[in-house]
C-alpha positions as semicolon CSV with decimal commas, in nm:
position;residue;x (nm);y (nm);z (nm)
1;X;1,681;1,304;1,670
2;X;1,830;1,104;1,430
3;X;1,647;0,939;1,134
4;X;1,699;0,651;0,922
5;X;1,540;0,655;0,559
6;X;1,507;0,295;0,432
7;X;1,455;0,273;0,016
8;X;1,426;-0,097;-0,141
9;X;1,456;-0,102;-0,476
10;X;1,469;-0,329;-0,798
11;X;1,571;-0,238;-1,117
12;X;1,461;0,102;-1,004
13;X;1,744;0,298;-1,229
14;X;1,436;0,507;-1,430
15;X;1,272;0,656;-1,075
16;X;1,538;0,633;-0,799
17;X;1,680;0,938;-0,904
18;X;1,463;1,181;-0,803
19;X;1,339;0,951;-0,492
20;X;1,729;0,988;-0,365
21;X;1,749;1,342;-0,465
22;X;1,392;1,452;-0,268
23;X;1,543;1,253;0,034
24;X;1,856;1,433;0,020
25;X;1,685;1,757;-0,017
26;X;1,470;1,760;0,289
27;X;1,406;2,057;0,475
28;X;1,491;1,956;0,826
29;X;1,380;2,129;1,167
30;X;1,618;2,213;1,392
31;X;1,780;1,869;1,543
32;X;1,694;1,638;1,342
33;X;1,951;1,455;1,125
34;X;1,928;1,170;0,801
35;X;2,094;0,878;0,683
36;X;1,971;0,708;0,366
37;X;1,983;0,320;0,334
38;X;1,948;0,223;-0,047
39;X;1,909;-0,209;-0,033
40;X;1,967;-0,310;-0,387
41;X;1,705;-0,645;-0,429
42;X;1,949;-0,797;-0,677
43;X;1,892;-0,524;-1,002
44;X;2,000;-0,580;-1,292
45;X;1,964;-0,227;-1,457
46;X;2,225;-0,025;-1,279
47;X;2,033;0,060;-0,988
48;X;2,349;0,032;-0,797
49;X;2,537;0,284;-1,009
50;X;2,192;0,561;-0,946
51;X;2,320;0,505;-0,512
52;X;2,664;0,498;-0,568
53;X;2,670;0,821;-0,775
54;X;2,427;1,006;-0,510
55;X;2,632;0,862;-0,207
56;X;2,419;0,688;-0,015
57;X;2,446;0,389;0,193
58;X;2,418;0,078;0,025
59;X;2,317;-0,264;0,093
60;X;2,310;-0,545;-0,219
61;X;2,106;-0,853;-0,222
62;X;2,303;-1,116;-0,469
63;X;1,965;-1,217;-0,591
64;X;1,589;-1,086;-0,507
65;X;1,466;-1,106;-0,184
66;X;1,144;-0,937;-0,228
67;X;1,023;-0,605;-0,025
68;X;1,002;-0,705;0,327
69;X;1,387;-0,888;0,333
70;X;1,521;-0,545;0,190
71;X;1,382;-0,322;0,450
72;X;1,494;-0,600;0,715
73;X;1,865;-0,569;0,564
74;X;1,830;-0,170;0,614
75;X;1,687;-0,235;0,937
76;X;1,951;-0,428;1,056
77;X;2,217;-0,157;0,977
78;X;1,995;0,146;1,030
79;X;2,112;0,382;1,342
80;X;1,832;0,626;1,379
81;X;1,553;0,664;1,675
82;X;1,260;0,648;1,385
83;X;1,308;0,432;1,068
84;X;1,126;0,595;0,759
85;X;1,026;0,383;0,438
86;X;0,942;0,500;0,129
87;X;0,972;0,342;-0,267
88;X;1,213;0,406;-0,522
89;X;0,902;0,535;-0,738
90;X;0,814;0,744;-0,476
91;X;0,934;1,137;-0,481
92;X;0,891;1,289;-0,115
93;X;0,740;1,629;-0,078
94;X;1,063;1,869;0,139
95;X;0,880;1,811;0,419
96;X;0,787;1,487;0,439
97;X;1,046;1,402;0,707
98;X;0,947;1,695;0,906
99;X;0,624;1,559;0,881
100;X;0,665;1,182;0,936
101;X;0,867;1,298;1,261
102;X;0,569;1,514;1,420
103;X;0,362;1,198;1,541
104;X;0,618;1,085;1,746
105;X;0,674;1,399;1,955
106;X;0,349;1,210;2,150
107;X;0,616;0,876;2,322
108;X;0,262;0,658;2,335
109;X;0,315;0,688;1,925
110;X;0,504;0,373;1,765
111;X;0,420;0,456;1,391
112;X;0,256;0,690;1,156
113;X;0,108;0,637;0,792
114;X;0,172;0,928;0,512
115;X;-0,024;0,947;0,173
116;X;0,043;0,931;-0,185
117;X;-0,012;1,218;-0,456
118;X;0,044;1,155;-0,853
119;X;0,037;1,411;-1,155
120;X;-0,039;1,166;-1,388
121;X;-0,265;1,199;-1,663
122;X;-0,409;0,882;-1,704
123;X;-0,716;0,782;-1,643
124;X;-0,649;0,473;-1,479
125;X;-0,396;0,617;-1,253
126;X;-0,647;0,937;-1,167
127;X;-0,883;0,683;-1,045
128;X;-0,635;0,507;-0,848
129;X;-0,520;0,851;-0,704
130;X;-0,909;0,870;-0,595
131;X;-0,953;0,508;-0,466
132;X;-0,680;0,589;-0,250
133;X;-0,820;0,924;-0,122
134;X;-1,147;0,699;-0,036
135;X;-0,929;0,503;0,193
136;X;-0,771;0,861;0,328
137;X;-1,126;0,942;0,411
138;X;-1,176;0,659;0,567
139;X;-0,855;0,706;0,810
140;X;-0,924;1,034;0,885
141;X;-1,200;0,975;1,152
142;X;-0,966;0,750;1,320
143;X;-0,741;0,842;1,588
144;X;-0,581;0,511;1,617
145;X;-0,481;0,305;1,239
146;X;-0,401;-0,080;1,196
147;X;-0,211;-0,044;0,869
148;X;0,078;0,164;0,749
149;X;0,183;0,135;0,409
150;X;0,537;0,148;0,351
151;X;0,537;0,409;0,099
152;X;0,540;0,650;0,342
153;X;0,567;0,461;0,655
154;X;0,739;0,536;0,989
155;X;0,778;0,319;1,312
156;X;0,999;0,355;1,617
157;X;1,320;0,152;1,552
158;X;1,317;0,024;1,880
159;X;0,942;-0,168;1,822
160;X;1,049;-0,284;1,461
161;X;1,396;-0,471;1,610
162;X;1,121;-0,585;1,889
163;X;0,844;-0,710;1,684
164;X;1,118;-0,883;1,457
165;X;1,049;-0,674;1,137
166;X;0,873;-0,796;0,851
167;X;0,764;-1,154;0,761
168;X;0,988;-1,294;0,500
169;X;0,777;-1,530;0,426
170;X;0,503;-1,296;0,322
171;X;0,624;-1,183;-0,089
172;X;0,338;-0,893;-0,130
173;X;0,158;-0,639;0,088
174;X;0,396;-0,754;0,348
175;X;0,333;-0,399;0,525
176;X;-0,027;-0,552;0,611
177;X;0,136;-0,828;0,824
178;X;0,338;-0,636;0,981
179;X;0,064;-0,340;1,079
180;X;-0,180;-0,648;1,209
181;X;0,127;-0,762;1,434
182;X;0,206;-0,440;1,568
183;X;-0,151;-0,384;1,638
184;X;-0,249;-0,697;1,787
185;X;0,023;-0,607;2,041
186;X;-0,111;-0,290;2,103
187;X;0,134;-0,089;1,963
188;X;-0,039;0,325;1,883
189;X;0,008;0,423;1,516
190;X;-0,181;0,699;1,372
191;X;-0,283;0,893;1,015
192;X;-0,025;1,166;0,955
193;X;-0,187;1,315;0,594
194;X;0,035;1,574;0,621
195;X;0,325;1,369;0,504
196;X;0,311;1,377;0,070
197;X;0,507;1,141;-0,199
198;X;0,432;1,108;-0,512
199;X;0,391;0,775;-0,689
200;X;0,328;0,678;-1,036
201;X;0,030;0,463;-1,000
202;X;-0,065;0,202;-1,216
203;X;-0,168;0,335;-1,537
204;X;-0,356;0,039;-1,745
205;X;-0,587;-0,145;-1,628
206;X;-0,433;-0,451;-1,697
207;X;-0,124;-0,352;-1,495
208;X;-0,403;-0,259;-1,229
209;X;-0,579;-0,585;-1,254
210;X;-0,275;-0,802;-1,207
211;X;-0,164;-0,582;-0,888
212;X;-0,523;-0,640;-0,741
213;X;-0,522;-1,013;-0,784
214;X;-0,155;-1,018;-0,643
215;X;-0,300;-0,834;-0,344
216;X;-0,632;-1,027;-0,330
217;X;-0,396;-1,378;-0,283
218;X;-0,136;-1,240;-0,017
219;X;-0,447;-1,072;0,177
220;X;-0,595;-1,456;0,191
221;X;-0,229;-1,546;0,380
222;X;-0,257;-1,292;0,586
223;X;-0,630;-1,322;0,735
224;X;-0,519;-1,694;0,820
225;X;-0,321;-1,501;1,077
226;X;-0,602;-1,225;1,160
227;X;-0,905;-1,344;1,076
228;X;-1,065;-1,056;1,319
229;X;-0,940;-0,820;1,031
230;X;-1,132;-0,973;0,748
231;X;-1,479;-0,868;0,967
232;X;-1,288;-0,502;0,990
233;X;-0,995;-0,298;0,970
234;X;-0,884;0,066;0,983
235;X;-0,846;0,094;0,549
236;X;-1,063;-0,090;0,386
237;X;-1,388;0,046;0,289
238;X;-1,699;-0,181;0,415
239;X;-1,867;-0,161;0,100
240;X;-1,527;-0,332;-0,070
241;X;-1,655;-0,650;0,099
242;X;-1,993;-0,625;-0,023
243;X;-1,856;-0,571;-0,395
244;X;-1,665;-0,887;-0,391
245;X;-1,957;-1,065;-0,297
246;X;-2,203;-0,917;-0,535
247;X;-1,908;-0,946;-0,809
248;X;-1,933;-1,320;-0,732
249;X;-2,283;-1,368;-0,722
250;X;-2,310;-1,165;-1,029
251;X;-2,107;-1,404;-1,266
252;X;-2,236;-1,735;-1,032
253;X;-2,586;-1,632;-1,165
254;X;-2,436;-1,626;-1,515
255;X;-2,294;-1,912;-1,531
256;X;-2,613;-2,092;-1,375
257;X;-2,829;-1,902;-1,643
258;X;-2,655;-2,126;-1,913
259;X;-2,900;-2,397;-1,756
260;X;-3,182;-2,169;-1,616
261;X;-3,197;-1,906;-1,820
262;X;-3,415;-1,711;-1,551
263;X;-3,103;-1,655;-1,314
264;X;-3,013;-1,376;-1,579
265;X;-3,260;-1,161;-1,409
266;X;-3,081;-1,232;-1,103
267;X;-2,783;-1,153;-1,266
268;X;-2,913;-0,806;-1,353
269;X;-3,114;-0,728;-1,028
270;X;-2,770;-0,760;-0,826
271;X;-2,581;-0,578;-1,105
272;X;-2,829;-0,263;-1,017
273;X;-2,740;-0,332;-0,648
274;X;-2,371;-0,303;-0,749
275;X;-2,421;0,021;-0,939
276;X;-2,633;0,141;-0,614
277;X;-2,351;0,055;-0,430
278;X;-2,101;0,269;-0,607
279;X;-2,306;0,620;-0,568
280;X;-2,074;0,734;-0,244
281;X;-1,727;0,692;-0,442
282;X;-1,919;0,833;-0,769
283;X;-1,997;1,177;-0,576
284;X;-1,652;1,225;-0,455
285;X;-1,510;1,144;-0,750
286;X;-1,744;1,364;-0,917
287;X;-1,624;1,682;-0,716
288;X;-1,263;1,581;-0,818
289;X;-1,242;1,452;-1,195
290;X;-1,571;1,412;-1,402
291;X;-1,414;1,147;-1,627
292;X;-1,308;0,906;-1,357
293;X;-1,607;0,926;-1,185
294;X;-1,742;0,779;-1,567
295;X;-1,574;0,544;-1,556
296;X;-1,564;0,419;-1,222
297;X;-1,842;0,138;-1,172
298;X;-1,674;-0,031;-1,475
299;X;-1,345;-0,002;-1,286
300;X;-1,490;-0,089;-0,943
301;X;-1,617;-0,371;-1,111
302;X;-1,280;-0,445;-1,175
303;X;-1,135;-0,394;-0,871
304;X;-1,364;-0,630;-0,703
305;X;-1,321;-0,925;-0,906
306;X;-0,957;-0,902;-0,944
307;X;-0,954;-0,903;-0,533
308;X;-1,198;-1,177;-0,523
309;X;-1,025;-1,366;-0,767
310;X;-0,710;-1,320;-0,562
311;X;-0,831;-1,408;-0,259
312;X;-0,997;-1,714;-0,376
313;X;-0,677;-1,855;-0,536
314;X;-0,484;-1,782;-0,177
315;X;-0,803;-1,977;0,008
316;X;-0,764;-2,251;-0,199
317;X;-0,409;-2,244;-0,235
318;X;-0,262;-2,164;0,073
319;X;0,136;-2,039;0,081
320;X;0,390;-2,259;0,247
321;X;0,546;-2,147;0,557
322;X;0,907;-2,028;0,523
């Protein structure tokens, strides 16, 4: 079986390294073989000069594309049975092809979902490592997924070139588009936690904050498309949706208590029913790092009103097609 490894990148000159050199250092089982497609998204940095020097293919945008056009540019070139993405900030674990590759020994398969690891010491970054395991959780009592991310993503070539790739049109979580399209059409994909990378997450939280409202506005675009997903999908948490309403409630009842000053107390009952709802994530995160789990209604907090905010600013605003 032969495997394509598809790596978009921009001004990725600080990380790519040791993505290119874990992807070139896989330990393969018998029969299966690698190509790596680099698609340079217009850098400026000398990200061209990191693929060059390690020998990989490359593909060059003459000016940024965004995510989804670079994977459809190593798409369009890529040879292999099973196309594998990952990031240029991402460093595969040895086996991680091995791994991504297992799903599809089962032919009703058509794509499989890895996870992320990080050694970072922040405390920002720990928690993200955690919010992400929360989704893992999640993923693992279902034998059938609706969303890959393309950190660690792999698909049957054959159903991408089908299914037309990914949406140009859609500049951020353009993986979720995709995964809703390939679902809708029934297409299998399924939770493979055995395959690793690790990412450097963000690390502030205002880095963190900007990446949730980012996600927040393109998730809006999307659920025009799906709106069956917004009642439920295979990755998001319920109680997500219940934070972003509470969130808003929370600061509708302070604004209102500026004129009635009694809505405060509204304000703080449905603050306590926030906190309440955070007690699940606060016990795992407990078991795993005591000073995240401190910190993590404040973050949650966060979390929910950047997404709300987001997603607010895509209802009202809407993205143009094309």
């Amino acid at each position: 079986m032969h495997i394509s490894i598809i790596i978009p990148a921009l001004n990725a000159r600080s990380t790519l390294p040791a993505c290119l050199a874990a992807c070139q250092a896989q330990t393969l089982p018998a029969g299966i073989t690698t190509e790596i497609i680099l698609v340079d998204d217009g850098s400026t940095d000398g990200t061209q000069a990191v693929a060059e020097a390690a020998g990989v293919q490359l593909i060059q945008h003459a000016k940024r594309r965004a995510a989804g056009a670079a994977r459809n540019s190593g798409l369009a070139v890529a040879t292999g049975e099973i196309i594998l993405f990952t990031d240029a900030d991402c460093v595969p674990e040895a086996n991680w092809v091995a791994e991504m590759c297992r799903p599809f020994q089962d032919p009703a398969v058509q794509g499989c979902k890895g996870i992320y690891a990080t050694r970072q010491p922040e405390l920002v970054a720990r928690f993200v490592q955690i919010e992400y395991e929360d989704k893992y959780d999640l993923l693992r009592t279902q034998p059938v997924i609706d969303f890959i991310d393309t950190y660690s993503a792999g698909y049957r070539t054959a159903v991408l070139q089908a299914s037309g790739g990914f949406d140009e049109s859609i500049r951020y979580v353009e993986d979720q588009e995709l995964s809703f399209r390939l679902a809708a059409a029934g297409h299998k994909m399924v939770f493979q936690e055995t395959a690793v990378v690790w990412h450097q997450h963000s690390n502030s939280l205002s880095r963190y904050f900007r990446k949730k409202v980012m996600i927040g506005y393109w998730k809006a675009q999307i659920m025009r498309r799906y709106p069956k997903r917004v009642i439920k999908d295979s990755h998001t948490p319920q109680v997500l949706k219940l934070q972003m309403g509470l969130v808003a409630l929370i600061l509708a009842m302070l604004a209102i208590s500026v004129l009635f000053p009694f809505a405060i107390l509204a304000a703080i009952l449905l603050l306590g029913v926030f906190k309440l709802s955070t007690l699940p994530f606060l016990q795992k995160a407990w078991r795993k790092d005591w000073a995240v789990c401190l910190a993590s209604p404040w973050l949650l907090f966060c979390r929910a009103l950047a997404l709300g905010l987001g997603y607010a600013w895509g209802l009202v605003r809407p993205r143009p097609k094309g």
